[in-house]
C-alpha positions as CSV (number, residue, x, y, z in Angstrom):
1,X,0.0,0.0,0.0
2,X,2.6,2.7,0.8
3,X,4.3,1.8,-2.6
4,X,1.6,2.4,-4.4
5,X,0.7,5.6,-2.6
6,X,3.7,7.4,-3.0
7,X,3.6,6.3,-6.9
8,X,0.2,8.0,-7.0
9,X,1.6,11.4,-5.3
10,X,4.6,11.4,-7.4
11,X,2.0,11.7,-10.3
12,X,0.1,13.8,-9.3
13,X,2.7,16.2,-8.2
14,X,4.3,16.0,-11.6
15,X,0.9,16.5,-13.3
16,X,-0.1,19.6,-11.2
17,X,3.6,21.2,-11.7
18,X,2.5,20.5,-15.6
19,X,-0.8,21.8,-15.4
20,X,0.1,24.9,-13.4
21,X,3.0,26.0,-15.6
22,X,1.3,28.4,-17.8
23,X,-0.5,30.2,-15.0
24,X,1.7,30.3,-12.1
25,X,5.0,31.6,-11.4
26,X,8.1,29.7,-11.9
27,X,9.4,29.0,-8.0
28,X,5.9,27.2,-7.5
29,X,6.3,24.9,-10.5
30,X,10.1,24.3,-9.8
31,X,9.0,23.3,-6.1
32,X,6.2,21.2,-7.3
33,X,8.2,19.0,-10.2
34,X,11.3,19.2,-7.1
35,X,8.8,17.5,-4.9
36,X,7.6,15.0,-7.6
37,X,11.3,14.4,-7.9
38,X,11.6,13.7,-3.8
39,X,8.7,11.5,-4.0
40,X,10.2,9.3,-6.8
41,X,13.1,9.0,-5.0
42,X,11.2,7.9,-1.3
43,X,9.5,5.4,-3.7
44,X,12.8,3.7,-5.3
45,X,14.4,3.1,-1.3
46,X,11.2,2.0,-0.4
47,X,10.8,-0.6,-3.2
48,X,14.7,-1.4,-3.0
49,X,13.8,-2.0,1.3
50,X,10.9,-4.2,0.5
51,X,12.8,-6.1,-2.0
52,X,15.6,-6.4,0.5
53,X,13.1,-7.4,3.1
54,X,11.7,-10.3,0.9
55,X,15.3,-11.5,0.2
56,X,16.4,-11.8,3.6
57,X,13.0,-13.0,5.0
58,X,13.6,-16.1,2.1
59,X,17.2,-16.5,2.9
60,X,17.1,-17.0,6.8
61,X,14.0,-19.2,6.3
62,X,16.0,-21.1,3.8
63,X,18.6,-21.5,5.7
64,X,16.9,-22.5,9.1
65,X,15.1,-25.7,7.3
66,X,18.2,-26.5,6.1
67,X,19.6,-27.1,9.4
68,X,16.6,-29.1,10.6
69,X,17.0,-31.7,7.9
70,X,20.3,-33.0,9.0
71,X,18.7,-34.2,12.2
């Protein structure tokens, strides 16, 4: 869930810097595409965690029946 939540604000900060360009200044659209760009980063560590979690999660379980079957 908080994958997919921050891949929805990362569009739709990066749509509303888009969409406001021709009306508002430029500081508000540089902060809005700059805080797309924060959010897309928070997303790739968070994916690159969860994928770390899953890896480590398979490994020590992997490893702890492997001990069991030399019993």
């Amino acid at each position: 869930m908080p994958i997919l939540k921050l891949g929805v604000l990362t569009v739709s900060y990066k749509l509303l810097s888009t969409v406001s360009q021709p009306i508002a200044d430029e500081k508000i659209v540089s902060l809005l595409d700059q805080i797309g760009d924060i959010f897309k980063i928070l997303l790739a560590i968070l994916s690159a965690m969860s994928f770390m979690i899953i890896i480590g999660t398979a490994l020590v379980l992997k490893i702890s029946n492997s001990g069991m079957m030399y019993r």
